[in-house]
N, C-alpha and C positions, 0 to 999 in steps of 0.2 A: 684424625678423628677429633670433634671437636669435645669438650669438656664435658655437656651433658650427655653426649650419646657413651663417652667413655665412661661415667658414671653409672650408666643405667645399663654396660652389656654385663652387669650381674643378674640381668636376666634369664637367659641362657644359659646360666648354670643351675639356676632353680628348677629349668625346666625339665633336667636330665637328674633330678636327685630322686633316690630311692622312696619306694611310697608304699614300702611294707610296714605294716602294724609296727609301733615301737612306744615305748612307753621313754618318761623324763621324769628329773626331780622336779617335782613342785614346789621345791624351798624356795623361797625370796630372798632379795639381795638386803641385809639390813641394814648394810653399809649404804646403799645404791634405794635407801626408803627416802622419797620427799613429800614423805604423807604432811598434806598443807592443815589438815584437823580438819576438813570440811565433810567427816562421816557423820554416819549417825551415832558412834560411842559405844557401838553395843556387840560386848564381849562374849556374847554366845555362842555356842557353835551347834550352826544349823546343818552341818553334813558334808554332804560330798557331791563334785559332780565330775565326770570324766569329759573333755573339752578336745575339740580339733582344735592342735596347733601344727598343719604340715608344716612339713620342714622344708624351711625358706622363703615361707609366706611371711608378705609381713601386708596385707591386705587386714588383716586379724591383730596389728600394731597396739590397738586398744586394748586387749586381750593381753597381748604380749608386757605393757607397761602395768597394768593389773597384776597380775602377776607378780612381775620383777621389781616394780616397786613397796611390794605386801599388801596392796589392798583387800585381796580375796581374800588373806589372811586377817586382817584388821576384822572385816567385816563380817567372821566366823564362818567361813566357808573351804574346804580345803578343794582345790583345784588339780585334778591328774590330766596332764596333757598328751593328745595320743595322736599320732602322727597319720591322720585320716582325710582323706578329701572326696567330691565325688560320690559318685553313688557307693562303693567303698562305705564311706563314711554314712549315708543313708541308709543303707542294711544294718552297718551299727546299730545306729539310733532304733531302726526300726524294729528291728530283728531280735539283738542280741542286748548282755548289758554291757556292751563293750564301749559305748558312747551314748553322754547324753546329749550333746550341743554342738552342730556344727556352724560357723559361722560366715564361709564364703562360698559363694555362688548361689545361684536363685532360680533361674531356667533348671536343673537339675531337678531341684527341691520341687518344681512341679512338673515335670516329666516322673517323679518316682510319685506323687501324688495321683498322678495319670494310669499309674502302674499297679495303684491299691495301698502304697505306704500312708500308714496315720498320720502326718508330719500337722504339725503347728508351728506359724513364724511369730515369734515372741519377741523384739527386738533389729535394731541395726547393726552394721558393721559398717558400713560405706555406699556412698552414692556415684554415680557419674562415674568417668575412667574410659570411654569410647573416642574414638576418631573415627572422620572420614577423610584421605588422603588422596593426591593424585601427584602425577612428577612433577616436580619442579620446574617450576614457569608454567605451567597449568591449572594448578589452582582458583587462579581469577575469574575463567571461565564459566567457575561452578559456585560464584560466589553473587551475594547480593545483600547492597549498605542495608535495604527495608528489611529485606525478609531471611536473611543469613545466607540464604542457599539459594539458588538459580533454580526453579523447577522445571523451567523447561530443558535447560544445561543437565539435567540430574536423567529426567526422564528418558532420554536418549543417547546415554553414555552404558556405554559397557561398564560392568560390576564384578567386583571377584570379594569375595570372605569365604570364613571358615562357616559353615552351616551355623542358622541360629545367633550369629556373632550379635551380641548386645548394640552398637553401632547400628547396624543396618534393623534394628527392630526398632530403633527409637525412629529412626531416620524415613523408614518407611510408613510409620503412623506420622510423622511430622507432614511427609508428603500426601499424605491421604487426609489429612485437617485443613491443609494448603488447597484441597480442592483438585487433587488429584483423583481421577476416579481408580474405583477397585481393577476395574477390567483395564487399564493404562499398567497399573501396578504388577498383574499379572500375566501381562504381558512382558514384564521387564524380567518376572522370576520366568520367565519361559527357558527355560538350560537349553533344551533340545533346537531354539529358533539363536541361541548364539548370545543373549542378551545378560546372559548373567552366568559367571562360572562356581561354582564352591571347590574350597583347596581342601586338602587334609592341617594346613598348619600356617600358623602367622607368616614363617617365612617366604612360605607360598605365594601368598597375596601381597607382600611387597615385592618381591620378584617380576609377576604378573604385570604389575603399575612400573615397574622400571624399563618393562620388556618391550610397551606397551601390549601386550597380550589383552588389557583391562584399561578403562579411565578412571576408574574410582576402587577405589578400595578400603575396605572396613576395617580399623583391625580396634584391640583396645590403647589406649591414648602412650601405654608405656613401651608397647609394640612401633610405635607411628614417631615417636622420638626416637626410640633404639635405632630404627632403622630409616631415618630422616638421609642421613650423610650416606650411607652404607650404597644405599640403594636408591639416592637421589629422587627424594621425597620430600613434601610437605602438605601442613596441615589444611586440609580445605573449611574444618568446621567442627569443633567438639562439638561428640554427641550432647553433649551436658547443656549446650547452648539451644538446641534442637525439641530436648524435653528435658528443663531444671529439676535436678534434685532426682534422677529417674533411678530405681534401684538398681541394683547389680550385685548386693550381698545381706543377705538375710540370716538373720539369729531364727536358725529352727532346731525343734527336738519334737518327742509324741505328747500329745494331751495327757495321755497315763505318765509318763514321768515327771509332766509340768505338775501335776495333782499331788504324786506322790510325794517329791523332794518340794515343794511349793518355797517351804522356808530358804532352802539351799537356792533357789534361783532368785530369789528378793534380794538375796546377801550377794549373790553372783553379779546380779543387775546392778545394784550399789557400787559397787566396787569399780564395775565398767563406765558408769557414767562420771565417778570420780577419776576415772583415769583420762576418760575425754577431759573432762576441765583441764586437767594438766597437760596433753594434747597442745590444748585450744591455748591455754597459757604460754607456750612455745613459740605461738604466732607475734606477739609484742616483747617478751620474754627471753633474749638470747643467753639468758643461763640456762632457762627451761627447756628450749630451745635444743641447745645443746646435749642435756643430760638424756630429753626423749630418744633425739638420733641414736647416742650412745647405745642407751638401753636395749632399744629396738635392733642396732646392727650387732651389738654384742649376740644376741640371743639368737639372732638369725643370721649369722657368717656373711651378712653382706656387709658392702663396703658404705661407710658412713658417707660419703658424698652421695652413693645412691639411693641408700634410706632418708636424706636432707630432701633431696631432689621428688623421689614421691610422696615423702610424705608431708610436705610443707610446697612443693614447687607445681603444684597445679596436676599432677597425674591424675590423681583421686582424690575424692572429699570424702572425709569419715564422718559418721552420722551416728548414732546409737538409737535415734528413738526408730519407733516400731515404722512406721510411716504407710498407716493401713491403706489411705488415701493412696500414696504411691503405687504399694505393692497393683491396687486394684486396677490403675492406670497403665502398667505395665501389661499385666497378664491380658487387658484387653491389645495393647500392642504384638505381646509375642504371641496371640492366638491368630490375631488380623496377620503375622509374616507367616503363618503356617510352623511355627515351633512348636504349639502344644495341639498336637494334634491325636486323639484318642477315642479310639472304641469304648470307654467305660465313663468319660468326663466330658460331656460339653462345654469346655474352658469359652464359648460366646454367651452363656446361659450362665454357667456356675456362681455361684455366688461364692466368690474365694475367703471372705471376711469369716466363714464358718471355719478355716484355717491359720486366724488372726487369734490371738490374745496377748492382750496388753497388759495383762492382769501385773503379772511380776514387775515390768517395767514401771508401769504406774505407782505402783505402791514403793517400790526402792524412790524414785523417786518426792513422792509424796514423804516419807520418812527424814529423805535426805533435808528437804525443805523446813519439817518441824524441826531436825535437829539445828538448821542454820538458818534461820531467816530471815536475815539479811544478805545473805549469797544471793548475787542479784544475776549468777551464769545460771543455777537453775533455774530461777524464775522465770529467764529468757527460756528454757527449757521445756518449762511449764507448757508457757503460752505455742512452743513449736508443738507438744504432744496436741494440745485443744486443738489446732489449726490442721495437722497433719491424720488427726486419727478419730 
């Protein structure tokens, strides 16, 4: 097994970890603080808020270095992390006071909107993280220098994923902007004509493409490494290459608690986009570099080579701002693959922006600015919110 697949089969262990309610200390590390000064100074304390951090995510890494390095603290805001994901975690939010914030996954967050949940998406977590794969020494066939992807190679190759997989929702609106017609498309989701299978689980669908059972296979991009060697596989095309920057985790909670705690999510927000800086400082940084990994596998029982590897080697790209524009790009893709489909929401109509507020994020940021302005990371920050939202 070569070095990155061995790095990343700490996958596999995440995937079987316990995901009943549990609560954690919220203390910070104050030994393990590399608060750089770039807050806003301000010693108040605006409250409380209860936070998804499942256990062994580290998709939420941003969250996690907030946290563990005191920022949420600095910034007056006391943080209780609760070990929720999933619609789980959406009954929370929605339901109980048992959660205010969850911050991975996004297909979910509008299937429980489909369902009557109040949710609003206030923030990022990360973007991109999709593959499309096929076995090895096949690839080439489904590839193209101009256009990334072969459409004709694409249109007439057997398919397999898990339903709804992020991957084939990008990949299917990429082919439908390509000029692929709808009635081609749906022809391809035809299950019962042979043309496209759904598995119950990642490992399924790399099986499938090993088996040949399928030519193509979706899975997301830490899937399509893990199991590269395993199941003699390779990459035909990150989704991220197909549609840049396309969501796949959303900071949401309800408009009643965003109102309510307003202050506690400004100080929340703060903190998270200071922990990205630091993040981002990682990238030229091999001190910073270092101490993220640490932090991040310390907290989350994985193994530091494979917290290096996605969170600095290309798996996922983390984002924080809201990215309204995106979200809206999306939901018109996941509604065109048939994932948001519903008796109570016409997600081809809806105007999903009435589920958007930037409010919090805008202002921590805005704050962050007067207190430092000469920080020239937010100010690139800046200009991403104007451009993105």
């Amino acid at each position: 097994m070569s070095k990155l697949k061995r790095i990343l089969s700490g996958i596999l262990t995440a995937a079987v970890l316990a995901t009943s309610v549990s609560l954690f200390s919220a203390c910070s590390d104050t030994e393990n603080n590399n608060s750089s000064g770039n807050g806003t100074n301000n010693t108040e304390n605006h409250g409380s808020l209860a936070v998804a951090f499942p256990v062994g995510n580290i998709r939420v890494a941003v969250n996690i270095l907030a946290l563990k390095l005191g920022y949420f603290d600095e910034e007056g805001v006391s943080i209780t992390p609760v070990n929720l994901i999933g619609m789980d975690a959406l009954t929370a939010i929605n339901n109980t006071n048992d959660l205010d914030v969850l911050g991975a996954g996004f297909v979910p967050d509008l299937q429980a909107l489909a369902s009557g949940y109040d949710l609003t998406f206030i923030a990022g977590t990360a973007v991109e993280g999709g593959a499309v794969i096929a076995k090895k020494g096949n690839a080439a066939k489904y590839q193209n220098a101009s256009s990334i992807i072969n459409t004709n190679a694409f249109t007439t190759a057997k398919l397999g994923l898990v339903r709804n997989e992020a991957s084939w929702v990008v990949t299917r609106q990429y082919l439908l902007d390509s000029g692929v017609s709808e009635d081609v498309l749906s022809a391809i989701e035809d299950e019962s004509a042979g043309n496209i299978t759904y598995y119950g689980e990642n490992t399924d669908v790399a099986q499938a493409v090993q088996k040949g059972e399928v030519e193509l296979g979706f899975l997301p991009m830490e899937y399509a490494l893990l199991y590269a060697d395993a199941y003699d596989l390779e990459v035909v095309a990150a989704a991220g290459d197909l549609q840049t920057d396309y969501v796949c985790c959303r900071e949401v909670t309800t408009p009643a608690k965003l109102s309510e705690k307003k202050d506690a999510f400004i100080a929340y927000e703060t903190a998270r986009i200071r922990a990205y800086e630091y993040y981002k400082q990682g990238e030229t940084d091999s001190t910073v570099r270092e101490n993220v990994v640490k932090t991040v596998a310390d907290y989350s029982g994985k193994e530091t080579d494979y917290v290096e590897t996605y969170l600095y080697g290309g798996v996922t790209k983390y984002s924080v701002d809201p990215n309204t524009k995106g979200i809206q790009k999306y939901v018109v893709a996941a509604y065109n693959s048939g994932a948001l489909s519903s008796a109570a929401i016409d997600f081809g109509t809806y105007d999903i922006t009435k589920n958007v507020d930037t409010s919090a994020y805008k202002t921590a940021l805005d704050n962050l600015i007067a207190a430092n302005p000469d920080n020239s990371f937010y100010a690139e920050l800046l200009t991403q919110y104007n451009s993105s939202n």
